[in-house]
GUPALUM-115266 format. One line per 2 residues: number of its first residue (from 0); their letters; for each residue x, y, z of N, C-alpha, C, O. Coordinates in nm, 3 decimals. Each point is the difference from the previous one (the first is absolute). Layout:
GUPALUM-115266
NUM> a> X:Y:Z:X:Y:Z:X:Y:Z:X:Y:Z; ...
This chain:
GUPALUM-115266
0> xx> -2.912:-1.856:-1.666:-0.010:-0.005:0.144:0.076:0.120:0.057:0.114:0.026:-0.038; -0.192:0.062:0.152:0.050:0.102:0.030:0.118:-0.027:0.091:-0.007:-0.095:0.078
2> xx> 0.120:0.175:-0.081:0.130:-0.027:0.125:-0.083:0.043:0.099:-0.102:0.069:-0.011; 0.168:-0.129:0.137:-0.045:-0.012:0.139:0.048:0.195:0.065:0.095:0.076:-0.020
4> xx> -0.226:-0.070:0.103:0.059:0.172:0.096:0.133:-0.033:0.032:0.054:-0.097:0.052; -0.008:0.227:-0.106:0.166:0.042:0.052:0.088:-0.048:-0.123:0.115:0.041:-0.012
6> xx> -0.170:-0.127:-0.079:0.108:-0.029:-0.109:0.098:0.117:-0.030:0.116:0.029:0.029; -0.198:0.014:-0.085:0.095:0.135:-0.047:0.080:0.069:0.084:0.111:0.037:-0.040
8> xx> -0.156:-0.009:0.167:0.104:0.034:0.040:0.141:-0.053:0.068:0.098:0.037:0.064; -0.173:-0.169:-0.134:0.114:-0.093:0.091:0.131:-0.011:-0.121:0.120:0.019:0.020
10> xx> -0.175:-0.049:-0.127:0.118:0.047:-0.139:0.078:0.109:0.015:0.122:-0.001:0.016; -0.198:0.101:-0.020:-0.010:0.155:0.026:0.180:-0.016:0.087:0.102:0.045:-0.052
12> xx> -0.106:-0.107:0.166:0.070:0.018:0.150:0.131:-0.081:-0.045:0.115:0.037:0.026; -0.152:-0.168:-0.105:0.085:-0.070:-0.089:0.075:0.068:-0.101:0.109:-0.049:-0.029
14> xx> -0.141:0.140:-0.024:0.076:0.057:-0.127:0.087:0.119:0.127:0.119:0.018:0.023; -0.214:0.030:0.022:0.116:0.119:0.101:0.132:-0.088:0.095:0.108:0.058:0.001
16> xx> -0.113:-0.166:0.061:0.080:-0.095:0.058:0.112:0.003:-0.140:0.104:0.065:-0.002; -0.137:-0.119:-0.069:0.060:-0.004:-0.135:0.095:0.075:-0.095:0.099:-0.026:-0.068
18> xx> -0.180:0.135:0.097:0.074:0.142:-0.043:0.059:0.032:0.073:0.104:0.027:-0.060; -0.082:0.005:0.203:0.048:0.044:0.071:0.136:-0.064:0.022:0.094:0.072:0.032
20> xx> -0.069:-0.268:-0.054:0.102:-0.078:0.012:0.085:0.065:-0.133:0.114:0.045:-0.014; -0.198:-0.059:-0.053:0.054:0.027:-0.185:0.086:0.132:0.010:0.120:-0.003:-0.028
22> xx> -0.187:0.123:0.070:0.064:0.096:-0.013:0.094:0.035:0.059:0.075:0.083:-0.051; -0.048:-0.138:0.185:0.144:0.004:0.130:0.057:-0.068:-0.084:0.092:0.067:-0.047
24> xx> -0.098:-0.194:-0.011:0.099:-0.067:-0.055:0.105:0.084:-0.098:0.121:0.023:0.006; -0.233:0.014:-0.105:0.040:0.058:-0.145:-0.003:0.157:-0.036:0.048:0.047:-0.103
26> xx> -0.117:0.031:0.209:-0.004:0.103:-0.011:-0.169:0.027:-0.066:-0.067:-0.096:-0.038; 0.010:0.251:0.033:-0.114:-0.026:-0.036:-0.016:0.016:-0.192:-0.102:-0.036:-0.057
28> xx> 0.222:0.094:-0.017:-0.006:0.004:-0.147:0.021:-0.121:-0.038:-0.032:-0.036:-0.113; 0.087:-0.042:0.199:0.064:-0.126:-0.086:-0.145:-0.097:0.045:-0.055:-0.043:-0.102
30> xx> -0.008:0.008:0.214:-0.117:-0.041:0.013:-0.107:-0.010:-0.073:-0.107:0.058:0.019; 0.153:-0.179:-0.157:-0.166:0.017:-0.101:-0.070:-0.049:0.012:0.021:-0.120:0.018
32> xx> -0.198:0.183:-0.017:-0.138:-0.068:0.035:0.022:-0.114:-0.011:-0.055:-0.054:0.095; 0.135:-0.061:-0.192:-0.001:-0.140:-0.068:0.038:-0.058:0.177:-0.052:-0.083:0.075
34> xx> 0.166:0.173:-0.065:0.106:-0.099:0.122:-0.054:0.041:0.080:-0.046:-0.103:0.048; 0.013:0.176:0.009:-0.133:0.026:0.135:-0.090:-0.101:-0.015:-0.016:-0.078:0.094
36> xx> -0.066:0.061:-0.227:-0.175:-0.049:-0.019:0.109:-0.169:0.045:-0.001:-0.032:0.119; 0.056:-0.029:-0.187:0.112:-0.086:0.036:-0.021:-0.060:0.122:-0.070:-0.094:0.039
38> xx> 0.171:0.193:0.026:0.015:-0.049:0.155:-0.131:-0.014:0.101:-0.011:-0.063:0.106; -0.083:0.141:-0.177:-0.144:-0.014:0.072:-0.075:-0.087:-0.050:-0.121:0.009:0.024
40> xx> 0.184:-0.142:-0.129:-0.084:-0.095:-0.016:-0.072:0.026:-0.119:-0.039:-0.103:-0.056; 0.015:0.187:0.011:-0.109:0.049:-0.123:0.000:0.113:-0.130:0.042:0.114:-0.019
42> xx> -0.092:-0.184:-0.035:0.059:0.140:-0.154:-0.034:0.101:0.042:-0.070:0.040:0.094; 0.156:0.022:-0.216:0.001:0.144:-0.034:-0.115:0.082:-0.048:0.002:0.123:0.009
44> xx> -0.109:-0.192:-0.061:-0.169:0.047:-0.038:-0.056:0.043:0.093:-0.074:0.096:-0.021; 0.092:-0.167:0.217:-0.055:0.018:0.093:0.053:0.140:0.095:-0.054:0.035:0.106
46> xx> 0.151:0.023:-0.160:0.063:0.102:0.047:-0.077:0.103:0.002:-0.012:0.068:0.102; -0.067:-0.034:-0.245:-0.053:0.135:0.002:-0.133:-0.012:0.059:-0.075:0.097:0.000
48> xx> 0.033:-0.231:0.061:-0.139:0.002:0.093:-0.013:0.050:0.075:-0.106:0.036:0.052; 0.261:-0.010:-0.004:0.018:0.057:0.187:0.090:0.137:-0.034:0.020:0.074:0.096
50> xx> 0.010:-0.054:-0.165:0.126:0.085:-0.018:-0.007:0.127:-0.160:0.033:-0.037:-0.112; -0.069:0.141:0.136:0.073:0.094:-0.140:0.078:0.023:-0.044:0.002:0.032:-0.119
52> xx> 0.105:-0.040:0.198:0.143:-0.052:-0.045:0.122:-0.018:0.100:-0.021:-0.008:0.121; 0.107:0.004:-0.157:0.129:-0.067:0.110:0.007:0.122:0.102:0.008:-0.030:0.120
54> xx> -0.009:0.128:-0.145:-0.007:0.147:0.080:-0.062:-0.013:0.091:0.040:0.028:0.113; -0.213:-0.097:-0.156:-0.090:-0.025:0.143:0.033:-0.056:0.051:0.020:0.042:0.114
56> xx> 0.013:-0.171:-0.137:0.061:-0.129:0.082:0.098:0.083:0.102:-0.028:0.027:0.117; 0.143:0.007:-0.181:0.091:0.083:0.108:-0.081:0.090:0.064:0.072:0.029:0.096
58> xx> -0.193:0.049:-0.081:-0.034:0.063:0.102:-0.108:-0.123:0.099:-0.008:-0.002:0.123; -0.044:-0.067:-0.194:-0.033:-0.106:0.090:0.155:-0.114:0.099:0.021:-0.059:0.105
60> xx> 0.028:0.085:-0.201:0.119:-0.077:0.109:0.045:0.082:0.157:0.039:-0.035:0.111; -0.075:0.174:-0.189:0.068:0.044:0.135:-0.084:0.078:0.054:0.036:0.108:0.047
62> xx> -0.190:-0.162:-0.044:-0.127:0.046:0.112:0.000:-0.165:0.039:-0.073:-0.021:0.097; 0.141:-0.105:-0.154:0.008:-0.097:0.037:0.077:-0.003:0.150:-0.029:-0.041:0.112
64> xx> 0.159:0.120:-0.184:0.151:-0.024:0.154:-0.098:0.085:0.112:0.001:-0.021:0.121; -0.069:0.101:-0.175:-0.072:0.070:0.160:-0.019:-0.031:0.118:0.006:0.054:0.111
66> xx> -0.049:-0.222:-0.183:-0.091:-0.050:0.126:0.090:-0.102:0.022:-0.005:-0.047:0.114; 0.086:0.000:-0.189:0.128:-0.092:0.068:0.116:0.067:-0.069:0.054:-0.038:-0.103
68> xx> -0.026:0.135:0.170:0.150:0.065:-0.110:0.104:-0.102:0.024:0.098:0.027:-0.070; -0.080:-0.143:0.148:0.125:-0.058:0.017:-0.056:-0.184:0.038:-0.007:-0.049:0.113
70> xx> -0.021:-0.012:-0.229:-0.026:-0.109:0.033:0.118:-0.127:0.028:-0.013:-0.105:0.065; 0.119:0.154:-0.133:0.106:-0.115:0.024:0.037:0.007:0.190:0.063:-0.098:0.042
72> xx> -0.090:0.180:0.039:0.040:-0.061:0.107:-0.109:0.084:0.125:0.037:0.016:0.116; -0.155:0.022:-0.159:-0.108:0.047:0.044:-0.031:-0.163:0.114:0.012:0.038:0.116
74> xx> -0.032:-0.129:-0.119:0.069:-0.150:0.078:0.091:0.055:0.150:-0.027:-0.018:0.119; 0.109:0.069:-0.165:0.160:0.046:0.031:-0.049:0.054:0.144:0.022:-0.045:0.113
76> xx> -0.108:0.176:-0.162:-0.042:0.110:0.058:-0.139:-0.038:0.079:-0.027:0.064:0.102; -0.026:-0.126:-0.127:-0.131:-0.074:0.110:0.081:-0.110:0.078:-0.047:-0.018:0.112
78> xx> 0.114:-0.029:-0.130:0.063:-0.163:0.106:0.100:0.152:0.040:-0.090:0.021:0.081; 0.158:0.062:-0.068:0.062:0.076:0.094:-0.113:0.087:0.116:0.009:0.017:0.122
80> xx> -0.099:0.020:-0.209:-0.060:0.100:0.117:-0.041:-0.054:0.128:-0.055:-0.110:0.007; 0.084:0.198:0.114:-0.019:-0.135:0.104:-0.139:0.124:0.066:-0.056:-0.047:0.099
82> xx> 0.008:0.173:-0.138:-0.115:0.008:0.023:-0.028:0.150:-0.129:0.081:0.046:-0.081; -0.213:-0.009:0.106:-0.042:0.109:-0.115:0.091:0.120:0.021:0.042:0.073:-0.091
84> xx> -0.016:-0.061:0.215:0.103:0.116:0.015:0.157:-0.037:0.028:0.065:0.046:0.094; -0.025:-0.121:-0.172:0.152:-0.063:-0.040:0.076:0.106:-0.017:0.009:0.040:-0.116
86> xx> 0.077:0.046:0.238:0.141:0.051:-0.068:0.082:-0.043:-0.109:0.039:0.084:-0.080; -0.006:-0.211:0.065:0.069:-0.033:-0.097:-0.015:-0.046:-0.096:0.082:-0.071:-0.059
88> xx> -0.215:0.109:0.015:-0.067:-0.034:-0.116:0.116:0.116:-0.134:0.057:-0.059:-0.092; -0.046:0.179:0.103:0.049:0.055:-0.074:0.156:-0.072:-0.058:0.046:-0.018:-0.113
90> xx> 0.004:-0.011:0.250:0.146:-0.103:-0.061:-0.018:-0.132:-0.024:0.101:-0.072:-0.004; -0.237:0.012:-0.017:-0.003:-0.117:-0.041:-0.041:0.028:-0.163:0.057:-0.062:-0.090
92> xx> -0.151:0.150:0.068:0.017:0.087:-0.132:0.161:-0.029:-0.070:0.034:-0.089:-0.079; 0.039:0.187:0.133:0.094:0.049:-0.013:0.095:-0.149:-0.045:0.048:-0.015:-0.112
94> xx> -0.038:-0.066:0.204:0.088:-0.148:-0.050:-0.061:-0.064:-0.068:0.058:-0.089:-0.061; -0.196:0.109:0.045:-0.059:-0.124:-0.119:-0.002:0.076:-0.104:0.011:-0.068:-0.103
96> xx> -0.021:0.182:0.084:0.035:0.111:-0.161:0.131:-0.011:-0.071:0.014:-0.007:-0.122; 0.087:0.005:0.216:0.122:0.018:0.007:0.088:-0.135:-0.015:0.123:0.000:-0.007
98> xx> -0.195:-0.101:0.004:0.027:-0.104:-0.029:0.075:-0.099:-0.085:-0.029:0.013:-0.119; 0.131:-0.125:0.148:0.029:-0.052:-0.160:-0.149:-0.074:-0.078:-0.023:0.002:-0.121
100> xx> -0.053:-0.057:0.214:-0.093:-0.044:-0.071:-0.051:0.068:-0.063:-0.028:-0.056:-0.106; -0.014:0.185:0.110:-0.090:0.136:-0.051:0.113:-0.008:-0.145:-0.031:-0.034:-0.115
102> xx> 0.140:0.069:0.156:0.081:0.030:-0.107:-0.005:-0.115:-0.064:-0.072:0.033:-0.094; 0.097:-0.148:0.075:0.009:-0.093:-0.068:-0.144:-0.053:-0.061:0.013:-0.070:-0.100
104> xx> -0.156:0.094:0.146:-0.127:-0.075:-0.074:-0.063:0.147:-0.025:-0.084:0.047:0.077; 0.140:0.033:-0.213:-0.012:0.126:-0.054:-0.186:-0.011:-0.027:-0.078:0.092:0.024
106> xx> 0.045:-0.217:-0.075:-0.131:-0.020:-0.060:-0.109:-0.021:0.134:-0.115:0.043:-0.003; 0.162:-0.102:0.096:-0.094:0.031:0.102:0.028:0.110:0.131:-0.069:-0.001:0.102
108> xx> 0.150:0.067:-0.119:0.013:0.134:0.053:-0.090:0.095:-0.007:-0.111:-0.026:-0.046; 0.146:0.167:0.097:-0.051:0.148:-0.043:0.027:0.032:-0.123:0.115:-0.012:-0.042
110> xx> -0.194:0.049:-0.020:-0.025:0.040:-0.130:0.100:0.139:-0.050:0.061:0.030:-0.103; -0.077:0.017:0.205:0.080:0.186:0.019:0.121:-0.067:-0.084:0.002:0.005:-0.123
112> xx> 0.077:-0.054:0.182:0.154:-0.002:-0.051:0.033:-0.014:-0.108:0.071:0.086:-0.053; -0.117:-0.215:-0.025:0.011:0.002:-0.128:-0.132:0.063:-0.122:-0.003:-0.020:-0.121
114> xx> -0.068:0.078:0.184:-0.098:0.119:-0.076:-0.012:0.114:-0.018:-0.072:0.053:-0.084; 0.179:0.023:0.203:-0.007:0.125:0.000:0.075:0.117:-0.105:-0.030:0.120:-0.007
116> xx> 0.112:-0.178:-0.054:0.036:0.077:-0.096:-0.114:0.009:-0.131:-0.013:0.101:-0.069; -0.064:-0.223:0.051:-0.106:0.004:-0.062:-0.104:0.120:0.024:-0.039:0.094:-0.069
118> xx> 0.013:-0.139:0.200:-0.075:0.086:0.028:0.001:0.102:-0.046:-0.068:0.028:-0.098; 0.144:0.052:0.155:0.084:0.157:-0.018:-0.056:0.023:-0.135:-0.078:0.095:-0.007
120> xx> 0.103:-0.173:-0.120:-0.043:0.056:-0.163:-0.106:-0.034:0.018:-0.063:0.058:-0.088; -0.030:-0.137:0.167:-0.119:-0.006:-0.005:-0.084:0.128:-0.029:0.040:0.107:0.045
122> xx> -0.164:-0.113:-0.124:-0.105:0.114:0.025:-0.072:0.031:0.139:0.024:-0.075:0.095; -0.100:0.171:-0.080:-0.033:0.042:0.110:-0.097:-0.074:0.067:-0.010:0.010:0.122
124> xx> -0.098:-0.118:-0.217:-0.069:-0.122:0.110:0.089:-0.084:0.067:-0.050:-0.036:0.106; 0.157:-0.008:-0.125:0.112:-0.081:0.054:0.055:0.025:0.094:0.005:-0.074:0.097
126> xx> 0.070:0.230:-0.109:0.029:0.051:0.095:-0.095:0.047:0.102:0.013:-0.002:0.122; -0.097:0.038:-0.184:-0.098:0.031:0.118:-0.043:-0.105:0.111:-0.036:0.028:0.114
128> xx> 0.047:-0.146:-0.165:-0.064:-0.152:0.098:0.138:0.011:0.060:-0.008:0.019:0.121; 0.164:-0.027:-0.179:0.032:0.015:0.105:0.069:0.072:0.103:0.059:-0.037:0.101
130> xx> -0.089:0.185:-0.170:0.044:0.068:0.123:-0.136:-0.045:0.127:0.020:-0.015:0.121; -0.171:-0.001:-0.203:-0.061:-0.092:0.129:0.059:-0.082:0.089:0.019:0.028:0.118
132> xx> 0.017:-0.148:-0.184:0.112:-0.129:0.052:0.072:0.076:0.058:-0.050:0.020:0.111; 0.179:0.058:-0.126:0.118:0.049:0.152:-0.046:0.052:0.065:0.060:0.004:0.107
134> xx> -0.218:0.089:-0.114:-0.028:0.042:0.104:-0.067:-0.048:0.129:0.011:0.048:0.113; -0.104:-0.187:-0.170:-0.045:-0.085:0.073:0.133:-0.108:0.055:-0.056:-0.072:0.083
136> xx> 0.140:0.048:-0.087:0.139:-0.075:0.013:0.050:0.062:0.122:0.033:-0.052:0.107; -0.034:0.204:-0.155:0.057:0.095:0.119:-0.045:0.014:0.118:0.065:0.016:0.103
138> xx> -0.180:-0.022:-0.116:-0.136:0.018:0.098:-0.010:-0.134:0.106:-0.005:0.005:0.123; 0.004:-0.101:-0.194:0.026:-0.140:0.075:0.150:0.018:0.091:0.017:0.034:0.117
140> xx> 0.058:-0.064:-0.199:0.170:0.052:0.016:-0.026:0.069:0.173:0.015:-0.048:0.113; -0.059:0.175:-0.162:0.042:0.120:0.138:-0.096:-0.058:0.126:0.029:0.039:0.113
142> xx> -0.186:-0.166:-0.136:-0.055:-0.084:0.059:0.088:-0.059:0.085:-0.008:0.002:0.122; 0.112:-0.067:-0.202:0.018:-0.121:0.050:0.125:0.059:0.096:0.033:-0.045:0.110
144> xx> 0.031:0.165:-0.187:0.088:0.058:0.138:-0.041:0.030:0.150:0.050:-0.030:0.109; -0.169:0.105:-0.152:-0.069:0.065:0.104:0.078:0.173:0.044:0.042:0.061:0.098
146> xx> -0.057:-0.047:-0.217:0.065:0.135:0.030:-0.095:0.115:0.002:-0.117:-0.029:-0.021; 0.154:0.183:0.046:-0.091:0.095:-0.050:0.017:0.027:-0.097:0.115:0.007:-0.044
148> xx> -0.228:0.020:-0.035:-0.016:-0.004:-0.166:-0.036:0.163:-0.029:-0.044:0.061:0.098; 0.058:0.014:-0.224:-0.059:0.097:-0.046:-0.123:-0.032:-0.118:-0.046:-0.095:-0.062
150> xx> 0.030:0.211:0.074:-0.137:0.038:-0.079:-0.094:-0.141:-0.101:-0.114:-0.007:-0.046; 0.168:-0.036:0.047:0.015:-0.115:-0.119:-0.020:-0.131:0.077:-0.033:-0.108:-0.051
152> xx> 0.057:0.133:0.184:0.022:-0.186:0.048:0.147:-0.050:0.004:0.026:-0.107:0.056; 0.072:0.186:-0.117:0.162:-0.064:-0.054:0.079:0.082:0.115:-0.052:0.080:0.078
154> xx> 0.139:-0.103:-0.080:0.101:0.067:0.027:0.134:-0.060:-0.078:0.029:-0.101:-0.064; 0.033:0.220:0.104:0.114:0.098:-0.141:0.105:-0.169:0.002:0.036:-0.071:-0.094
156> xx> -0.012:0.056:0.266:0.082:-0.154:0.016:-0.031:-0.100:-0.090:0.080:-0.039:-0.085; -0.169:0.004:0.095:-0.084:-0.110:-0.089:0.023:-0.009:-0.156:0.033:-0.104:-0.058
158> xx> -0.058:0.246:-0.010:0.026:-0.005:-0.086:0.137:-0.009:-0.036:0.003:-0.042:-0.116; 0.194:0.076:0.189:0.034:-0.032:-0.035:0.010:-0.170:0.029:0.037:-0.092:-0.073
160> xx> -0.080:0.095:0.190:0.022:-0.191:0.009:-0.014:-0.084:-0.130:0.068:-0.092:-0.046; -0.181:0.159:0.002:-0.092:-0.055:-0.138:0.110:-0.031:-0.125:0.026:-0.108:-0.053
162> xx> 0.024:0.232:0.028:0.096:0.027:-0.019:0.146:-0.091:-0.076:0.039:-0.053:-0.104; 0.000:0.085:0.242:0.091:-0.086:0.013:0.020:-0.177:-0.002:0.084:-0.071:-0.055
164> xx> -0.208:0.041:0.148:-0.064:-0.145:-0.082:0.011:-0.058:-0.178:0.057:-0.103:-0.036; -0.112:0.181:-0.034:-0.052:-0.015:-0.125:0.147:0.015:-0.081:0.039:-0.084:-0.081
166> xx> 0.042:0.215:0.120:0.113:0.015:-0.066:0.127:-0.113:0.039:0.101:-0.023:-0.067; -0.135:-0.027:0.177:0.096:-0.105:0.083:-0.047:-0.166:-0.106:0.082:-0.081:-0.044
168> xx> -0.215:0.075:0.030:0.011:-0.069:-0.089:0.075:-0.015:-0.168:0.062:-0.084:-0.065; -0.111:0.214:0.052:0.037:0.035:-0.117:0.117:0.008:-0.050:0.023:-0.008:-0.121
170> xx> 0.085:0.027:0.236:0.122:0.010:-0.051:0.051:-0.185:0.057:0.095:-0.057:-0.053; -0.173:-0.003:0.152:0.039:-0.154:-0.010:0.001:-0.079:-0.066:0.059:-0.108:0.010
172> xx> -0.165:0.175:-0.140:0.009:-0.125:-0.107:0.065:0.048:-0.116:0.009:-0.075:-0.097; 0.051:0.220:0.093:0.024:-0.005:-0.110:0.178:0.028:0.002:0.060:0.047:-0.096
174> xx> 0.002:-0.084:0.217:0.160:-0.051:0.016:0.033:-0.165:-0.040:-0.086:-0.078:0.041; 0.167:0.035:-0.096:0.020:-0.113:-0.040:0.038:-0.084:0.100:-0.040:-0.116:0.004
176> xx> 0.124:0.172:0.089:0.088:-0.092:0.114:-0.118:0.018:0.141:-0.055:0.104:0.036; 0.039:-0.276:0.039:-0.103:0.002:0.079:0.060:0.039:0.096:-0.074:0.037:0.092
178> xx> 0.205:-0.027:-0.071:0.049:0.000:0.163:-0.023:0.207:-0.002:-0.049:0.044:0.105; 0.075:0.039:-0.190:-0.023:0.089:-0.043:-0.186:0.038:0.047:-0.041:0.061:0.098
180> xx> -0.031:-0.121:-0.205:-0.180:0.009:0.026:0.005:-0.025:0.180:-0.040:0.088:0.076; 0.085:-0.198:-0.036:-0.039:-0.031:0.119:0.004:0.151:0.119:-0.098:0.042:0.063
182> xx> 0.236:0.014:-0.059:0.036:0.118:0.003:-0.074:0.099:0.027:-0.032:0.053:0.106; 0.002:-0.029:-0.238:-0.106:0.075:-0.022:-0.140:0.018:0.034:-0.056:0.110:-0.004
184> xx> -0.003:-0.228:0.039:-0.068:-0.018:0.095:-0.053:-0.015:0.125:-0.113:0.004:0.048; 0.264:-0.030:0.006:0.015:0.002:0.139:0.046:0.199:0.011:-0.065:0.056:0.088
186> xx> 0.137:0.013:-0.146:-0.012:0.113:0.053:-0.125:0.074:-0.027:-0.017:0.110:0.052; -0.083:-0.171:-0.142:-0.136:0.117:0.010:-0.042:-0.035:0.087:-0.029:0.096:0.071
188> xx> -0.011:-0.239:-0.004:-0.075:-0.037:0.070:0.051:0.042:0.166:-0.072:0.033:0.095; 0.239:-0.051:-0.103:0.011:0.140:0.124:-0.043:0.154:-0.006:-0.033:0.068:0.097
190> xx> 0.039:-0.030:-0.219:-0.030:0.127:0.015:-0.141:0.063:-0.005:-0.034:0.111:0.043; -0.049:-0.212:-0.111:-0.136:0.031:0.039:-0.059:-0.016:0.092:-0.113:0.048:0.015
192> xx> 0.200:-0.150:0.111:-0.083:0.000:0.153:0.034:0.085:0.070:-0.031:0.001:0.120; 0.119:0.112:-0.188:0.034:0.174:0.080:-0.080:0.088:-0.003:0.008:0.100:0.072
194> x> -0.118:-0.125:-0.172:-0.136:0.097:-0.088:-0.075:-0.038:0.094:-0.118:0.034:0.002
C-alpha cells in the first residue's frame, strides 16, 4: 500500500526537527545518524532515503532556520508586535535572543551558537548555506529595525547587533556561575539596543 501525498516529506521535516534538537544539544560531530534517526522516531536505514549524508542534513537544517531562524520564541515576537511596522520589534528580538530561556533550552534555540565553530571546519556546501542563513537573518534583522540599509539589504549596525546577540549567548552558557550568565546577558542586550 502506497504512503499517503506528502509522506515523505513529512519524515523528511521530522528527521530535520530532529537533527537540528540533536545537534544544539551535542554539537554536530558528536550527533550520530542512530541518535538523530532516534529522536525522530525511526531507524537508521530510513536516513539515506532523504539524506547523502549528515553534511546535507546540516545544509538542510540551515535552509530549514531560513524560514523560521528562531522558533523557541518566534510566539514571543508575534504576541509583541502591536502592528507590521512595530518600532520595537528589533528590541523585542533583542530580549527574547538574549534571554535566560534562550540560554537555558540550548536544543530548542538558534542553532548559530552551539554550531558555529562547526561550521567554520565545515566544507564549502555548509558554509555556503550559511553564510546564506546570516545573510537572510541580517536582512530581516535591519527589516525589523527599519533602518537604511546598503547594497545588500543589511546594514553594517545589524550586523554587529547580530553579533553581539550570538556571542552574548555564547559566552552565557559557557560561564558556570548564573548570577555571572545572567550579567552577561543583560549587558549585550543593553548594548545591542545602541546598534
Amino acid at each position: 500500500m502506497p504512503y499517503p501525498a506528502g509522506h515523505k516529506d513529512k519524515i523528511r521535516a521530522q528527521i530535520v526537527t530532529a537533527a537540528r534538537q540533536e545537534m544544539n544539544r551535542t554539537g554536530y560531530q558528536a550527533a550520530s545518524i542512530d541518535a538523530i534517526m532516534a529522536a525522530a522516531g525511526l531507524t537508521r536505514g530510513g536516513f539515506y532515503a532523504h539524506f547523502s549524508s549528515k553534511e546535507d542534513l546540516l545544509v538542510e537544517i540551515m535552509k530549514n532556520m531560513q524560514q523560521e531562524p528562531l522558533p523557541l520564541f518566534a510566539g514571543r515576537m508575534k504576541a509583541a508586535a502591536v502592528s507590521p511596522d512595530d518600532s520595537c520589534g528589533a528590541e523585542t528580538f533583542i530580549d527574547a535572543y538574549l534571554s535566560p530561556e534562550h540560554r537555558d533550552r540550548v536544543d530548542q534555540g538558534c542553532s548559530v551558537p552551539p554550531l558555529s565553530p562547526e561550521i567554520e571546519r565545515s566544507g564549502d556546501k555548509v558554509r555556503g548555506a550559511f553564510d546564506d542563513y546570516a545573510r537572510d537573518v541580517a536582512r530581516k534583522l535591519t527589516d525589523l529595525k527599519g533602518t537604511p540599509t546598503g547594497e545588500d539589504g543589511i546594514d553594517d549596525a545589524t550586523i554587529g547587533m547580530l553579533a553581539l546577540c550570538i556571542g552574548g549567548i555564547i559566552l552565557s552558557r559557557a560561564v558556570k556561575d548564573e548570577g555571572l550568565s545572567d550579567r552577561i546577558l543583560g549587558a549585550c542586550r543593553d548594548a545591542a539596543k545602541t546598534l
